[in-house]
C-alpha positions in Angstrom: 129.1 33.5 175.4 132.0 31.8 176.9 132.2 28.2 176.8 132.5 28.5 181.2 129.2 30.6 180.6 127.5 28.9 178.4 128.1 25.1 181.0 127.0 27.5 184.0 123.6 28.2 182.1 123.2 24.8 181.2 124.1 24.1 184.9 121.4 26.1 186.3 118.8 25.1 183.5 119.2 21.6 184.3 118.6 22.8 188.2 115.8 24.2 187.4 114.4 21.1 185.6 115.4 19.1 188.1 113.4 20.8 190.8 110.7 20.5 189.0 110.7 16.9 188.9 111.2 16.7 192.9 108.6 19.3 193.8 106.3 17.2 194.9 108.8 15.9 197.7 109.9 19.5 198.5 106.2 20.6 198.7 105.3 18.4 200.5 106.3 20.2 203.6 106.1 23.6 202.0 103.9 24.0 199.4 104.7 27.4 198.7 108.6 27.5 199.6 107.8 29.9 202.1 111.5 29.0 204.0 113.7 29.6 200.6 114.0 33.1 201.7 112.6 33.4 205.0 115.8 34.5 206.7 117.3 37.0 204.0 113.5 38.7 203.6 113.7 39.0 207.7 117.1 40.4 207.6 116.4 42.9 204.8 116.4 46.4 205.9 113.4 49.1 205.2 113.8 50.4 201.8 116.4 54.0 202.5 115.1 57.3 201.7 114.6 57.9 198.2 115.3 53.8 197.6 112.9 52.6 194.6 113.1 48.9 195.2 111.9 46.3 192.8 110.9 43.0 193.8 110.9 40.4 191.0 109.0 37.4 191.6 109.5 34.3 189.8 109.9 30.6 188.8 113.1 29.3 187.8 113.5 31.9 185.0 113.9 34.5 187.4 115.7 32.2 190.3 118.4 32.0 187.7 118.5 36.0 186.2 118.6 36.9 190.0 122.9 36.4 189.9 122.9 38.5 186.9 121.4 41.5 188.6 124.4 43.2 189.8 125.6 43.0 186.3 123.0 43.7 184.7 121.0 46.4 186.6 124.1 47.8 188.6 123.4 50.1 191.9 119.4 49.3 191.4 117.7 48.0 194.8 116.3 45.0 192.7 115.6 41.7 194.7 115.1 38.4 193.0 112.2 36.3 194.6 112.3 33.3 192.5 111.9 29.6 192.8 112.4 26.5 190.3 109.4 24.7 189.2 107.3 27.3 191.2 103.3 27.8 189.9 101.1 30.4 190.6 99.0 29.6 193.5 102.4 28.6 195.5 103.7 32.9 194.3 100.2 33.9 195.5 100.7 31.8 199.6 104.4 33.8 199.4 103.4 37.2 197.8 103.0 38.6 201.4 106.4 37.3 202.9 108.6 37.6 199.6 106.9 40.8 198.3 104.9 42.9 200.4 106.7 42.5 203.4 109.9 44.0 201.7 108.0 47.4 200.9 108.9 47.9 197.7 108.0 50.6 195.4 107.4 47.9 192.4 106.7 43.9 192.0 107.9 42.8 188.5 105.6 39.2 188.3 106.7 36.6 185.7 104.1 33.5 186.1 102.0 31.0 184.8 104.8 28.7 182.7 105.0 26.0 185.6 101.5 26.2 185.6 100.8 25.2 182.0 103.0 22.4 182.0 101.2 21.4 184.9 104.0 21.4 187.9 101.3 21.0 190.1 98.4 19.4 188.6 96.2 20.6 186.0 95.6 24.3 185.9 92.9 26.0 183.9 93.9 29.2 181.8 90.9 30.9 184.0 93.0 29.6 187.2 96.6 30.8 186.2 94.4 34.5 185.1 92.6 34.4 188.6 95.8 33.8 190.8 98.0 36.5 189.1 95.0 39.0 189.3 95.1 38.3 192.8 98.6 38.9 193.5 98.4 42.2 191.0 95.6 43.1 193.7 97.1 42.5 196.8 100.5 44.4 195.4 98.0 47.5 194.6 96.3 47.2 198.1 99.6 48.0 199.7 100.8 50.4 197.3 103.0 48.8 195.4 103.2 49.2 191.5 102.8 46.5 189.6 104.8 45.2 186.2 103.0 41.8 184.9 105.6 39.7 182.7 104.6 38.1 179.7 104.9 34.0 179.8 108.4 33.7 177.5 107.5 31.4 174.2 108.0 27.6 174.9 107.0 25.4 171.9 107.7 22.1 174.3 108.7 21.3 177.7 111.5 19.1 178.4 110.3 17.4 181.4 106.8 16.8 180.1 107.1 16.8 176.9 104.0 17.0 174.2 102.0 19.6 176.2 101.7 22.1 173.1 102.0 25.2 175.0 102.3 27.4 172.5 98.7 28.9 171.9 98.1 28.3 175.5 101.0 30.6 176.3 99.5 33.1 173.6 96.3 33.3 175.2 97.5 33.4 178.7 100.0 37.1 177.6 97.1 38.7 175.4 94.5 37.9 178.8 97.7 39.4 180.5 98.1 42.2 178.3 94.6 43.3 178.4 93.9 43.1 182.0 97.1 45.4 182.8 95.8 47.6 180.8 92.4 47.6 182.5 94.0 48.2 185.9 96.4 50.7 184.7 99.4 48.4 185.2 102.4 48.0 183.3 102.5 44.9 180.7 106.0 43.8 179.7 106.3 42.0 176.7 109.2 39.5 176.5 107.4 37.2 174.4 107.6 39.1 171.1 111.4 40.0 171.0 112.0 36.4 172.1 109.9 33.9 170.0 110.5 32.1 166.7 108.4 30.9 164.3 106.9 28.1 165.8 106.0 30.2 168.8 108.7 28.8 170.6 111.5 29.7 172.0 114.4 31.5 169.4 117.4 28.9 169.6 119.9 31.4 170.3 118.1 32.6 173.1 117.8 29.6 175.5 119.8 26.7 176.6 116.6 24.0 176.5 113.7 25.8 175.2 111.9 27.3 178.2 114.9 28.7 180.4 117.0 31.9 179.2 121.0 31.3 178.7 123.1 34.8 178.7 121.9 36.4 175.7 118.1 35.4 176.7 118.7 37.8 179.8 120.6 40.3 177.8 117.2 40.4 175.7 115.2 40.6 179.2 117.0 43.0 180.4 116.7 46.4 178.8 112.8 45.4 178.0 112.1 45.3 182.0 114.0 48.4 183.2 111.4 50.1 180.5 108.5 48.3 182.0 109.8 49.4 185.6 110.4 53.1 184.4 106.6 52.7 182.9 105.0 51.3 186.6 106.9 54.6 188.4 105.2 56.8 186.2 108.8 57.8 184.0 109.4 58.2 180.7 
């Protein structure tokens, strides 16, 4: 990574922990950030004629991989729908608006981090499980196919720190893992590539322990265009 790469990550990492810090000011008048993308969702065109577009919706992890997308997944009709600091039951008020609205043909979900660490207010494992099951069900209502994200490995959280996540996060992807493959939905597994031996996040992979730098996405990457290829049924 270049060293202009490396401050930009940090840059947006820092963002991202910042906004979680101020989201009960910002939520305060939208709870579920339902303007951050109000204008571009209504000035998105119908998916064209043979168009498989891919919604990804997100916390800050994806807010942040959503610049990288044109590099990363060139000439695919991927959208990022991500926003720092964001918890489950504020991506379940949006799923219509930032997700079903946009008719695409899959919704990658990565959820339930912000929830943990408790972004806002304490959260149950049963609640984080309950809010992504509804969003997998209202996606597969409307036909969309459905790609649920593992949590990535965090062995501490920066902004609220002494949490132990860890096992939390473990249980959370294996509840995750199971129900997908109940429902016949795709599971996508970052965790495994990505954690160290404390169940954390590998150094090399991350500029603070819970967000992604470059080589985190370049991990990410390749293991979600297989997950996507899995939810539209190809090989």
């Amino acid at each position: 990574m270049t060293a202009q790469a490396t401050h930009i990550a940090a840059y947006a990492a820092a963002l991202a922990i910042l906004a979680t810090s101020a989201g009960a000011q910002t939520n305060a008048a939208d709870f579920a950030g339902l303007a951050r993308y109000a204008r571009a969702d209504s000035q998105l065109p119908p998916p064209a004629p043979g168009e498989q577009r891919v919604v990804f919706m997100g916390n800050s992890i994806t807010d942040s991989w959503a610049a990288y997308f044109p590099t990363m997944f060139p000439g695919k009709a991927y959208i990022g729908r991500g926003i720092s600091g964001q918890t489950t039951p504020q991506m379940l008020l949006r799923f219509r608006q930032d997700v079903i609205d946009l008719h695409p043909s899959v919704v990658v979900i990565l959820a339930g981090t912000n929830d943990i660490a408790g972004n806002t207010g304490p959260s149950t494992l049963e609640m984080i499980e309950g809010n992504i099951q509804s969003m997998a069900e209202l996606a597969r209502a409307n036909g969309i196919r459905v790609v649920l994200s593992s949590v990535l490995p965090v062995y501490d959280y920066p902004w609220k720190p002494g949490l132990e996540p860890a096992a939390k996060i473990v249980a959370l992807n294996r509840w995750m893992r199971d129900y997908a493959e109940r429902a016949g939905d795709a599971y996508l597994d970052y965790w495994s590539a990505m954690s160290d031996a404390r169940q954390g996040l590998k150094a090399e992979l991350t500029v603070d322990g819970v967000h992604p730098n470059d080589a985190g996405y370049a991990v990410m990457a390749p293991l979600a265009e297989a997950a996507i290829a899995r939810a539209l049924g190809n090989p």
